[in-house]
N, C-alpha and C positions, 0 to 999 in steps of 0.2 A: 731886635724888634722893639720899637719903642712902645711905654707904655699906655697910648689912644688907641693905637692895633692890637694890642692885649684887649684893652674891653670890649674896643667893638666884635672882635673875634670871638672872644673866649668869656663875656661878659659873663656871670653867672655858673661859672664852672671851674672846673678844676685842670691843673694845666702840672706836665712834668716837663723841664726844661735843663738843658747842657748850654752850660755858656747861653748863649742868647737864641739858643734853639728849640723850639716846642717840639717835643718827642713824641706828645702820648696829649689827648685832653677828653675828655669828657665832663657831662655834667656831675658825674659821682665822683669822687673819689677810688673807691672803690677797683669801679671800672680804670680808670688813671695806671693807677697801681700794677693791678693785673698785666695790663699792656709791657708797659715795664718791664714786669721778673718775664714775660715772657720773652721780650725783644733784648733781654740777658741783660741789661743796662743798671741790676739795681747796684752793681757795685761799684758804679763810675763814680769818682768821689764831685765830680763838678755835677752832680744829677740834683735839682731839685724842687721841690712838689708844691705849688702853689693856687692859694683859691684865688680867682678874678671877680670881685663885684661886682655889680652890677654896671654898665655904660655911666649911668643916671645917678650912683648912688653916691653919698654925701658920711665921710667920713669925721668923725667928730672925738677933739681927744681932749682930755680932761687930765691936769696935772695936779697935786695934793703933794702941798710941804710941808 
């Protein structure tokens, strides 16, 4: 899934993904999680948990030498 389908989808939430496949999302974590150990998957080692920002939002980095 590319990632414009991530935010439009998942903007603002929380997302567990294998390879390129969303497993589990919700807006908490929390809930995320749960789905997971339930759906027996927490020990897939390609499983992982990530937040999606906002559609709109505007990431900003700052580097210090």
């Amino acid at each position: 899934m590319d990632i414009r389908e991530l935010y439009k989808r998942y903007g603002s939430g929380h997302v567990a993904c294998i390879d390129d496949t969303v497993v589990a999302h919700d807006k908490t974590f929390k809930k995320v999680f749960e789905t997971v150990k339930e759906n027996g998957l927490l020990g897939n080692k390609r499983l992982v948990f990530r937040f999606i920002p906002p559609e709109e939002s505007v990431c900003v980095y700052q580097f210090c030498i």
